[in-house]
C-alpha positions as CSV (number, residue, x, y, z in Angstrom):
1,X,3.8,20.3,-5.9
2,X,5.0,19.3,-2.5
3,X,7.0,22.2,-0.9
4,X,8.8,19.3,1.1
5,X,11.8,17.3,0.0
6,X,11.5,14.3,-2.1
7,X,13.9,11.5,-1.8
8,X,15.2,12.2,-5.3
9,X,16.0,15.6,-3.7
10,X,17.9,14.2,-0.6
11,X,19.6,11.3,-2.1
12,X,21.1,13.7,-4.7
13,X,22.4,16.0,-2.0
14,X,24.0,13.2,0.5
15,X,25.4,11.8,-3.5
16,X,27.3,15.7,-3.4
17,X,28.2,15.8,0.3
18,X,25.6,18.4,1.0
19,X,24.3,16.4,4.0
20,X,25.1,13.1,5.6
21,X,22.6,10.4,6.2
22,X,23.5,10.1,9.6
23,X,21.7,14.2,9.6
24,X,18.8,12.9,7.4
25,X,18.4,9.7,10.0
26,X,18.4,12.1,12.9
27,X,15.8,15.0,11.6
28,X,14.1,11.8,10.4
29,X,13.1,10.5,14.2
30,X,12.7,14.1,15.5
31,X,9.9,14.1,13.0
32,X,8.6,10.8,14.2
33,X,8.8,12.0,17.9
34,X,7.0,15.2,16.9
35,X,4.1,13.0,15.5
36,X,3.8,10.5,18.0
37,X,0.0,11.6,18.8
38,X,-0.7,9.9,14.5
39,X,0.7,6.8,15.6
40,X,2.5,6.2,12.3
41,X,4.9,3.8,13.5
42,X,4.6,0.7,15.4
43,X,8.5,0.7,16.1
44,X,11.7,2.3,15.2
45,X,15.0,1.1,14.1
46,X,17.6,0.8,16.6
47,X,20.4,-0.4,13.6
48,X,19.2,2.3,11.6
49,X,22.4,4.0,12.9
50,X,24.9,0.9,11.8
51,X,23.2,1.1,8.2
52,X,23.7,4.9,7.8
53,X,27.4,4.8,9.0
54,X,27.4,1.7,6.2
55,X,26.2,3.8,3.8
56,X,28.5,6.5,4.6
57,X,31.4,4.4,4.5
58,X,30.2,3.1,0.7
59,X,30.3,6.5,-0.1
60,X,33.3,7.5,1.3
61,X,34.4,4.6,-0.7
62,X,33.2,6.2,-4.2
63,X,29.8,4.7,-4.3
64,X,26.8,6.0,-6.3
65,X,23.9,4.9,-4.4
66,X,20.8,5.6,-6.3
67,X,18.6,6.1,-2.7
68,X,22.1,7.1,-0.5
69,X,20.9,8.1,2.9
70,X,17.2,8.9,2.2
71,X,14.7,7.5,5.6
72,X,12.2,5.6,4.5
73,X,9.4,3.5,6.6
74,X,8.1,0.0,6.0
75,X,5.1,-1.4,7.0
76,X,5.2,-3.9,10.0
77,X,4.6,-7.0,7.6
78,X,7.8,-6.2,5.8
79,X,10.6,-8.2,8.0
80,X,13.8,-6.3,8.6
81,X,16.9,-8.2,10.4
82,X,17.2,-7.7,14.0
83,X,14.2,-5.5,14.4
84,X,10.2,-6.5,15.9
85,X,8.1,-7.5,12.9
86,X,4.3,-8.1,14.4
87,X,2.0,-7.3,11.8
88,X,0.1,-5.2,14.4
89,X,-0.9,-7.9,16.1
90,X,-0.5,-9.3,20.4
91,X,0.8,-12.5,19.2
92,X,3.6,-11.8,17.4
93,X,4.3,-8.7,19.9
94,X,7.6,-9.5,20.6
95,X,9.0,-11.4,17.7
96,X,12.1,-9.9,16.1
97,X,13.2,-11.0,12.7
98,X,16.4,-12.9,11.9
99,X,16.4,-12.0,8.1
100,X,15.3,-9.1,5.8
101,X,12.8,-9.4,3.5
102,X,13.7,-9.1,-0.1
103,X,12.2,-5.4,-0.7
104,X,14.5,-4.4,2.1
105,X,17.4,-5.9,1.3
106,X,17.5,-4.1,-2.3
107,X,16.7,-0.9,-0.2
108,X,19.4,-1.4,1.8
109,X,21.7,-2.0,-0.9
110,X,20.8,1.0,-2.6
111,X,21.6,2.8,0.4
112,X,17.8,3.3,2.2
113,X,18.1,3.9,5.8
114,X,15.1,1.9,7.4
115,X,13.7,4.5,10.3
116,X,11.2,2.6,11.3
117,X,8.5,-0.3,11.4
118,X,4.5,1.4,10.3
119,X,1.2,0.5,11.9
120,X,-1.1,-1.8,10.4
121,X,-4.5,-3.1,10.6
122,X,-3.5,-6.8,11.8
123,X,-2.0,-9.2,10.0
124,X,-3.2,-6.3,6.6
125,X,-6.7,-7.6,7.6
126,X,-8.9,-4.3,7.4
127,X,-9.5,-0.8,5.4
128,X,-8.9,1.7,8.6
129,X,-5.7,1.0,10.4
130,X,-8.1,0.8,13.5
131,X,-7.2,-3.0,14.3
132,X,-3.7,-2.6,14.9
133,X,-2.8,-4.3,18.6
134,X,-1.5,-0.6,18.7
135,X,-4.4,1.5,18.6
136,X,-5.4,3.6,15.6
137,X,-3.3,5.4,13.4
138,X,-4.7,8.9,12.6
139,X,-5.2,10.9,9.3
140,X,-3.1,14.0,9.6
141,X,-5.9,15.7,7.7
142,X,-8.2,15.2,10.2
143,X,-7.2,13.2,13.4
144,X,-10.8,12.8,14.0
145,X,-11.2,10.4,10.6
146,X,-8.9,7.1,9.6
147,X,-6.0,7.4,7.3
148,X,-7.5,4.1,5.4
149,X,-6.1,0.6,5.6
150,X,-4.4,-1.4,6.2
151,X,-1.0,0.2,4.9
152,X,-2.1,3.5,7.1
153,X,1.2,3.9,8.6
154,X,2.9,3.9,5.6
155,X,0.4,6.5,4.5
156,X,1.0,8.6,7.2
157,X,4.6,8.8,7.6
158,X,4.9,9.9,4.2
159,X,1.7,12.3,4.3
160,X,3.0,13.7,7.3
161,X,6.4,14.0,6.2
162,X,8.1,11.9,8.9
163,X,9.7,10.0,5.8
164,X,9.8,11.4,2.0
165,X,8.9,7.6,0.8
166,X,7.6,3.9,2.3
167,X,6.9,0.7,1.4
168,X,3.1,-0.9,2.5
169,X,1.1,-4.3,1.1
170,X,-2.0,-4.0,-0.9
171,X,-4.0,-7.7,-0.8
172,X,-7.2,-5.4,-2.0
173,X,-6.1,-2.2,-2.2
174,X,-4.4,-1.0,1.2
175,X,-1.8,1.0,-0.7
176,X,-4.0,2.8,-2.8
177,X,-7.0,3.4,-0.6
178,X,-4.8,5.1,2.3
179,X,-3.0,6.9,-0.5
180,X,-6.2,8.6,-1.4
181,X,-7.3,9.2,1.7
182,X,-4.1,11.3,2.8
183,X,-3.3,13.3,-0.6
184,X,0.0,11.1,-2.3
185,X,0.3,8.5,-4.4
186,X,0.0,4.6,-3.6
187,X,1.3,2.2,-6.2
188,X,-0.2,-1.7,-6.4
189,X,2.4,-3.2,-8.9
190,X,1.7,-6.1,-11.1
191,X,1.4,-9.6,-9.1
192,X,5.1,-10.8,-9.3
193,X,6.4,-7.5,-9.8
194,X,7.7,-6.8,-6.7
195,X,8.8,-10.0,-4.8
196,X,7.4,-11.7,-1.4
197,X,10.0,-12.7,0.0
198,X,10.0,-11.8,3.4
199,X,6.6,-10.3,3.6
200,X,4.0,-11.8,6.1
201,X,1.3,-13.7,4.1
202,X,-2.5,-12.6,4.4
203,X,-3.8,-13.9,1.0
204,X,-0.7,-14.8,-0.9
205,X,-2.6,-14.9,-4.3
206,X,-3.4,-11.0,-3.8
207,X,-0.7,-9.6,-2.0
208,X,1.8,-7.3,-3.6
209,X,4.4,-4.8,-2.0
210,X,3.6,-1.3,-3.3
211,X,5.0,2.0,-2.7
212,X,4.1,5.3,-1.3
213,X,5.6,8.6,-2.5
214,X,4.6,12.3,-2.9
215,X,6.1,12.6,-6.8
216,X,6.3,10.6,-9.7
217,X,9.9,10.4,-9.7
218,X,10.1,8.8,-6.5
219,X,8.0,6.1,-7.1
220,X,10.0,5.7,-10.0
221,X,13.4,5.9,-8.2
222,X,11.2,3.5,-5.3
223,X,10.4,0.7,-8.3
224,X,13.7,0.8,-10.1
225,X,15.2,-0.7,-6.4
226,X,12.7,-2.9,-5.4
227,X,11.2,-4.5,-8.2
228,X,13.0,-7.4,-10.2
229,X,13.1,-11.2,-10.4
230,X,13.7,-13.1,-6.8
231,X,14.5,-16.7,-6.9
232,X,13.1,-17.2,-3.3
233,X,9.8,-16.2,-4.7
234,X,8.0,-18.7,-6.7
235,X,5.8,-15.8,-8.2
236,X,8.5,-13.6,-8.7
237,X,8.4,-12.1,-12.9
238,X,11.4,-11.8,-14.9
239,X,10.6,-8.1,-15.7
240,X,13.4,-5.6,-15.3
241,X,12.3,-2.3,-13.9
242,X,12.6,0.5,-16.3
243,X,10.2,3.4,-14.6
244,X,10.6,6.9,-15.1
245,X,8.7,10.1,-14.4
246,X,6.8,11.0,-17.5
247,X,6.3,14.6,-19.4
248,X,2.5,16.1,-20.6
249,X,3.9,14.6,-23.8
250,X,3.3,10.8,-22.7
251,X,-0.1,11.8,-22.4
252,X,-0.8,13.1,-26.0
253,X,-2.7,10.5,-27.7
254,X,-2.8,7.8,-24.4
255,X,-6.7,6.1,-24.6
256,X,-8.2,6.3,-21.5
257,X,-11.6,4.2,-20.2
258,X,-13.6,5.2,-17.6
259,X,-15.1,1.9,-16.4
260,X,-18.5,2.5,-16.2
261,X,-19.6,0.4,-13.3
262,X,-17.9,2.8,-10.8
263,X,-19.6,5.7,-11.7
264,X,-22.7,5.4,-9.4
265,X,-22.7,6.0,-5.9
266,X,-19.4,9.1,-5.4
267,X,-19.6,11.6,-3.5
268,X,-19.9,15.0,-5.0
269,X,-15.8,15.8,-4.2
270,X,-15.0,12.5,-5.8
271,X,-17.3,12.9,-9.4
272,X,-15.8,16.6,-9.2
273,X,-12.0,15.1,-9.1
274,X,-12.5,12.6,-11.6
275,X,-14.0,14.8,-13.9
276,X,-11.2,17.9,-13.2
277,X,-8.9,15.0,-14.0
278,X,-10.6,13.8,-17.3
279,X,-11.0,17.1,-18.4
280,X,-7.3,17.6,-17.8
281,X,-6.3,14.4,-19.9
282,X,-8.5,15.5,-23.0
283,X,-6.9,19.1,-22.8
284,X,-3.3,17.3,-23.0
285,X,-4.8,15.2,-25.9
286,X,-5.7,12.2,-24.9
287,X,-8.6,10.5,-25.9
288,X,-11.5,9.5,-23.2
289,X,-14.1,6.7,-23.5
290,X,-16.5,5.1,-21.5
291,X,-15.9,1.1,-21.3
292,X,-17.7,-1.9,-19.6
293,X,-16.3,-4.2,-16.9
294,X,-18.9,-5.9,-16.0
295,X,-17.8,-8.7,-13.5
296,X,-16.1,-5.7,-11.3
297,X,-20.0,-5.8,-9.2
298,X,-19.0,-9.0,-7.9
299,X,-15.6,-8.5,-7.3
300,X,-16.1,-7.5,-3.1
301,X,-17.9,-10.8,-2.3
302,X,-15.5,-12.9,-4.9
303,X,-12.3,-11.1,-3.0
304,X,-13.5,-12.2,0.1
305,X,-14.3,-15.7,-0.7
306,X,-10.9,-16.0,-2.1
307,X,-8.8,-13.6,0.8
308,X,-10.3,-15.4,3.6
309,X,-9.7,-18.8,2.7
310,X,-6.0,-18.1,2.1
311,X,-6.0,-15.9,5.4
312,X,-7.1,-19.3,7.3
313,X,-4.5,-20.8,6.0
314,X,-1.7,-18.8,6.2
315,X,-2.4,-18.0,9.8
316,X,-2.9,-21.8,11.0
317,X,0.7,-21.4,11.5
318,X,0.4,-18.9,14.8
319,X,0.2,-21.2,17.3
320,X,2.2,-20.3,19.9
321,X,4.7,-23.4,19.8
322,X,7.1,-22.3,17.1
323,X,7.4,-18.2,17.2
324,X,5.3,-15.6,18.6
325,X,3.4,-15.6,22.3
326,X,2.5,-18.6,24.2
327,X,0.0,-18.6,26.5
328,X,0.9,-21.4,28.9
329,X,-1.5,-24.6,29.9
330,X,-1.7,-27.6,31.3
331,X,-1.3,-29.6,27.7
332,X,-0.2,-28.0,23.6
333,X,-4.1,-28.7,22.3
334,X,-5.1,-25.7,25.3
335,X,-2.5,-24.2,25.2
336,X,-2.5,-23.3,20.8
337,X,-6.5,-22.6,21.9
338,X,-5.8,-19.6,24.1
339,X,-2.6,-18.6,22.4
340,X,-4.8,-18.0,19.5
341,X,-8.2,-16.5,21.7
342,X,-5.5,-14.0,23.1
343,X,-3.4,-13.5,20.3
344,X,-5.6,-12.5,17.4
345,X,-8.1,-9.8,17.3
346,X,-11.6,-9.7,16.5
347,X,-11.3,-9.3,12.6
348,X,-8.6,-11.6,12.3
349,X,-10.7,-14.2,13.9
350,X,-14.3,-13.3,12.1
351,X,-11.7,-13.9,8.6
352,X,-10.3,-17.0,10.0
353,X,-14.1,-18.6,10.9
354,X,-15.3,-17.2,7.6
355,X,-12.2,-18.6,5.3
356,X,-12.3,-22.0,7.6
357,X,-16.4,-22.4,6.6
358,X,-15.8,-21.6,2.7
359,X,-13.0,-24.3,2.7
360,X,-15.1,-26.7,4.2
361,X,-16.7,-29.7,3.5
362,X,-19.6,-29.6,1.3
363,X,-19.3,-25.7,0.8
364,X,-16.0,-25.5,-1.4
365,X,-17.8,-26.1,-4.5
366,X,-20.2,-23.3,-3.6
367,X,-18.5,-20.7,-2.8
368,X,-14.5,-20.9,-3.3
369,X,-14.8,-22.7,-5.9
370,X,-17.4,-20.7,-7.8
371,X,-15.3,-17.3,-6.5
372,X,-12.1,-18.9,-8.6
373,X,-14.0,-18.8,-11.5
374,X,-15.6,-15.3,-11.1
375,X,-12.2,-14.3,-10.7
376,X,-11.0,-15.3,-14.1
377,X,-14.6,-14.0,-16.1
378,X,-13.0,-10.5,-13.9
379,X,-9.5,-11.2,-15.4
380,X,-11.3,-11.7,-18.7
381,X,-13.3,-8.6,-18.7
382,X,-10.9,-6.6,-17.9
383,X,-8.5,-8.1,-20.8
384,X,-11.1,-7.0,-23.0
385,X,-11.1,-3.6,-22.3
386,X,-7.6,-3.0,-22.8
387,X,-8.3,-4.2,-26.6
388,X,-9.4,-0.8,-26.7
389,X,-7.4,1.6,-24.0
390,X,-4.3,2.3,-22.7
391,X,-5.1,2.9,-19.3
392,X,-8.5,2.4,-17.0
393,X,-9.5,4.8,-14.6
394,X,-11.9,5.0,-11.6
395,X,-12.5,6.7,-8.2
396,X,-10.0,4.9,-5.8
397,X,-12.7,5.3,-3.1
398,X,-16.1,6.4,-3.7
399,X,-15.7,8.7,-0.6
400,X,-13.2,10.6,1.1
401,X,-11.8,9.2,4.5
402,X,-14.3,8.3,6.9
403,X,-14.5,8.8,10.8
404,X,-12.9,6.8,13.1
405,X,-15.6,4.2,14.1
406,X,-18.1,4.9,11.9
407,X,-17.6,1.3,10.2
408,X,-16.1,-0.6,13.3
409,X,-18.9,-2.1,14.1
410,X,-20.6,-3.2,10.5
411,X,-18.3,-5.3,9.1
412,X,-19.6,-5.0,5.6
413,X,-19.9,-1.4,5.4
414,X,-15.8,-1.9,5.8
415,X,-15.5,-4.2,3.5
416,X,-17.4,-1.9,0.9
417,X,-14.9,0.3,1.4
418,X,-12.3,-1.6,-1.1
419,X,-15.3,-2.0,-4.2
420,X,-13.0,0.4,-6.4
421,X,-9.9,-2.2,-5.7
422,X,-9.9,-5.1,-5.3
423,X,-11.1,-6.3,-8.7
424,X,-7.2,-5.3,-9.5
425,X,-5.9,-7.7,-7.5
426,X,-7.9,-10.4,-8.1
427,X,-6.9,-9.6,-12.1
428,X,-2.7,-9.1,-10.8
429,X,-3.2,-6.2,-12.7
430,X,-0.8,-2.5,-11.6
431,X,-2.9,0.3,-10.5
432,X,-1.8,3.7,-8.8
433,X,-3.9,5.7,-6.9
434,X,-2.7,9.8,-8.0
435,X,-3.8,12.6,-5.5
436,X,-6.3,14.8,-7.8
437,X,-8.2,16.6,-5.6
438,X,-9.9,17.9,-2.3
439,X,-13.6,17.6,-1.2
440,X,-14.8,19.5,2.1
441,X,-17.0,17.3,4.6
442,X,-17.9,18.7,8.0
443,X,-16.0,21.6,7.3
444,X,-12.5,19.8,7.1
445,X,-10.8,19.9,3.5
446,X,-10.1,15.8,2.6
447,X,-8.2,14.8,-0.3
448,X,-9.5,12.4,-3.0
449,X,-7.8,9.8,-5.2
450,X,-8.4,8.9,-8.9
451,X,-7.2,5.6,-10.0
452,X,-5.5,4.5,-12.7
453,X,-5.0,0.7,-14.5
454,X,-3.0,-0.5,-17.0
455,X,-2.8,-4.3,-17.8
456,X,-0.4,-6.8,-16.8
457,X,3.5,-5.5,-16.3
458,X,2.8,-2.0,-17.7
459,X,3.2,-0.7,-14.1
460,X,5.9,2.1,-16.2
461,X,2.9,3.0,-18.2
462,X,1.7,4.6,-14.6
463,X,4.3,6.3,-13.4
464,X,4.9,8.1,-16.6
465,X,1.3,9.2,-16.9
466,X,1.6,10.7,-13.4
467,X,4.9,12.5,-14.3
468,X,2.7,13.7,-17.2
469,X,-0.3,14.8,-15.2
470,X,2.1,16.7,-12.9
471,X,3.8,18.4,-15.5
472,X,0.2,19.8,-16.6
473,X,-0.6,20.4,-12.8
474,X,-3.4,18.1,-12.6
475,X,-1.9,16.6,-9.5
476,X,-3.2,17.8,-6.2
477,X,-0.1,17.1,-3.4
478,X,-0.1,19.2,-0.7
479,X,1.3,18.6,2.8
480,X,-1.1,17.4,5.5
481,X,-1.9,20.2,8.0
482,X,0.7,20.2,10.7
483,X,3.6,18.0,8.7
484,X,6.8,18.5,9.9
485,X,8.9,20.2,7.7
C-alpha cells in the first residue's frame, strides 16, 4: 500500500486540528512546482486560498467536513468559478468560468480545496494526453512514454502525488486507461451516476465524471461527495451513494467472468496480472468462469460512429462569436472559418469531419444509425452475462503505456488503444480499473491495470471488491518514481 497519505488520512487530521488546510494547500503547490517538467496541470487556482480559509472558518465554526482541507485536481473540462476552463484546447485559451460545475460544487461543500485545473487531450478527444494545446503530459514512470488519455493530468497528479485524489471524464475509457497506465485506480461510474452539470460535452451519451485515487477508501470517500441526483442534469439517477471500502470477506463467494473476447492479443505483463489477480480471487473464495460477450469486437468502430457524431455537434458551438478566441475578418462567415482552422487541433478536427460525414445525408442510415443498434445488441450481451456473475473482468489495456509518439501519427492504432473500454460506456455500465501489477519493457518497470464491471448502478459493488483485494494484498500501488512526498 501507498506509503503516501491518502485523503481519508489528511481530512481526518485537519478534522483533529493536526494540520490546517491552508498547510495542505501550500505543500500541495510546492509539489506541483516540483513537477512542473510532467506537465500535470494546465493551471492552478488562484481562489484556492479564499476556499481553504472558508473551510477553515466552517471548522472553526464546528463543522464536520467529510473531505475538510484535502487538495484535490480536476480535469480542465470540469468548470470551476472564476478560474480558466479550456479543455486543452487554443480556442477556449483564455476563457474563465462564471459557475462551478456540479462535481465541484459538492467538493467544495464538503470542504475540497481545488489546487488546480489537469491537462487533457483536447476537448477529452484522444488516449495519450499528447493533444493538449499545452504539450504532453508525461508518465512519471517513464517520462519517455504517455500517461494515457485523455484524463492524463488527473492521472498524474495523483500518481505523482501532487494531490492524494482528482476528478477526470471517461467518454471511452480515459479514467481507467490512464489509471492503468500510472499504477492507481480510475473509476467510470454508471451513466447518470455522477452528474454533468458543468462538464464540457464531447459525446454526451458516453461521458461520465470518474475519479482517481490510490485506495479504495478514497474513492469511496470521492463517490459518497460527488455522486447523487442533479436537477440541472437531465440524465442525472436518483441513486444515493452508499460506497465503502470492502474486506477479503466481500469477496468470498463473489462470481466473477472473465469475458472471453479480451483474452487474445496481451502482452505477457498484462496475462501475467490478470492471472496473479484471478488466482488471488479464487484463493479468497470466489468463484471464476469464463463468459461470452460477443458484440464487445465491434464495440471500437460502433464507439466511434456514435462519439464523433455527438463530438460534431457539441463543438458546432465554438465559433468564436459567443465565448472563446476570435480571430478577426472582414465578415462573421470568415471570421467562425478561421476561428475554428486556428482554434482546434488536428484530432479535434479529423472527429469533427468524420462525425459531420456519418450524420450526413444519405449515410445516417449506414453507419449512425446501424452503430445505435450495435450498441444495444452490446447493452444486451452484456445483460446476459450478469445472469450469471457478479462482476466482469478484463485487461484495462492490452498493453502497458506506450511511448510518446509511437501512435501520433496512425490514428487507428490510437483508437485501438480504448478496445478493453469503451464497450462500457456504450452499455452505461460502472467499471474501475484496480492497479494489479507491473510488467518490464525496455528495461523500465510499467504498471498494469485489470478491469472490473458490474451492471448498471452497482458502482458500490466495485469499490468494495477493491477494499477486498487490498485487504488480501492483491493490489499493486506504489508511488511513481520521483513522487513527491
Amino acid at each position: 500500500m501507498p506509503d503516501v497519505p491518502t485523503a481519508t488520512d489528511l481530512a481526518r487530521a485537519v478534522q483533529a486540528r493536526e494540520t490546517t488546510p491552508q498547510a495542505l494547500l501550500d505543500a500541495a503547490r510546492l509539489r506541483a512546482e516540483a513537477a512542473r517538467d510532467l506537465n500535470a496541470l494546465i493551471s492552478l487556482n488562484d481562489r484556492a486560498g479564499e476556499q481553504a480559509a472558508r473551510v477553515q472558518a466552517r471548522l472553526d465554526a464546528g463543522e464536520t467536513l467529510p473531505l475538510a482541507g484535502v487538495p484535490i485536481v480536476v480535469k480542465d473540462n470540469l468548470n470551476v468559478r472564476g478560474t480558466r476552463t479550456t479543455c486543452g484546447s487554443r480556442i477556449l485559451a483564455n476563457y474563465v468560468s462564471p459557475y462551478d460545475a456540479a462535481a465541484v460544487e459538492r467538493l467544495t461543500a464538503a470542504g475540497a480545496i481545488i489546487v488546480g485545473k489537469a491537462n487533457m487531450d483536447e476537448f477529452a478527444m484522444g488516449s495519450s494526453t499528447e493533444s493538449s494545446a499545452t504539450g504532453p503530459t508525461l508518465n512519471p514512470w517513464d517520462p519517455a512514454r504517455v500517461p494515457g488519455g485523455s484524463s492524463g493530468g488527473s492521472a498524474v497528479a495523483v500518481a505523482a502525488n501532487l494531490t492524494p485524489v482528482s476528478l477526470g471524464s471517461d467518454t471511452g475509457g480515459s479514467v481507467r486507461q490512464p489509471a492503468a497506465f500510472t499504477g492507481i485506480y480510475g473509476l467510470k461510474p454508471t451513466y447518470g451516476r455522477v452528474s454533468r452539470y458543468g462538464l464540457v460535452a464531447y459525446a454526451s451519451s458516453l461521458d461520465q465524471i470518474g475519479p482517481f485515487a490510490r485506495t479504495a477508501a478514497d474513492l469511496a470517500l470521492l463517490m459518497n461527495v460527488i455522486a447523487g441526483h442533479d436537477p440541472r442534469d437531465a440524465t442525472s439517477l436518483d441513486a444515493p451513494p452508499a460506497f465503502r471500502a470492502g474486506t477479503p470477506d466481500d469477496l468470498r463467494g463473489l462470481k466473477v467472468g472473465v469475458i472471453r473476447e479480451a483474452l487474445g492479443g496481451n502482452t505477457p505483463g498484462v496475462e501475467a496480472a490478470l492471472k496473479a489477480t484471478l488466482d488471488a480471487l479464487r484463493a479468497a473464495g470466489a468463484s471464476v468462469t469464463e463468459v461470452s460477450v460477443p458484440t464487445v469486437q465491434h464495440a471500437i468502430a460502433a464507439y466511434y460512429l456514435i462519439a464523433t457524431p455527438e463530438a460534431s455537434s457539441n463543438l458546432a458551438r465554438y465559433d468564436g462569436m459567443v465565448y472563446g478566441e476570435r480571430v478577426p475578418a472582414p465578415d462573421a462567415v470568415t471570421s467562425m472559418t478561421l476561428t475554428r482552422e486556428e482554434g482546434f487541433g488536428r484530432e479535434v478536427k479529423r472527429r469533427i469531419m468524420l462525425g459531420t460525414y456519418a450524420l450526413s445525408s444519405g449515410y445516417y442510415d449506414a453507419y449512425y444509425s446501424k452503430a445505435m443498434k450495435v450498441r444495444r445488441l452490446i447493452a444486451q450481451d452484456f445483460a446476459r452475462a450478469f445472469a450469471g456473475v457478479d462482476v466482469l473482468v478484463t485487461p484495462t489495456s492490452p498493453f502497458p503505456a506506450f511511448r510518446r509518439g509511437e501512435k501520433m501519427q496512425d490514428p487507428l492504432a490510437m483508437y485501438a488503444a480504448d478496445v478493453d473500454t469503451v464497450a462500457v460506456n456504450l452499455a452505461g455500465l460502472p467499471a474501475l480499473s484496480v492497479p494489479a501489477g507491473f510488467e518490464t519493457v525496455d528495461g523500465v518497470r510499467l504498471p498494469v491495470g485489470i478491469q472490473f464491471i458490474a451492471p448498471a448502478l452497482q458502482d458500490e459493488r466495485l469499490v468494495a471488491l477493491a477494499g477486498g483485494l487490498e485487504g488480501i494484498g492483491a493490489v499493486k500501488v506504489e508511488p511513481a518514481p520521483g513522487a513527491e512526498v
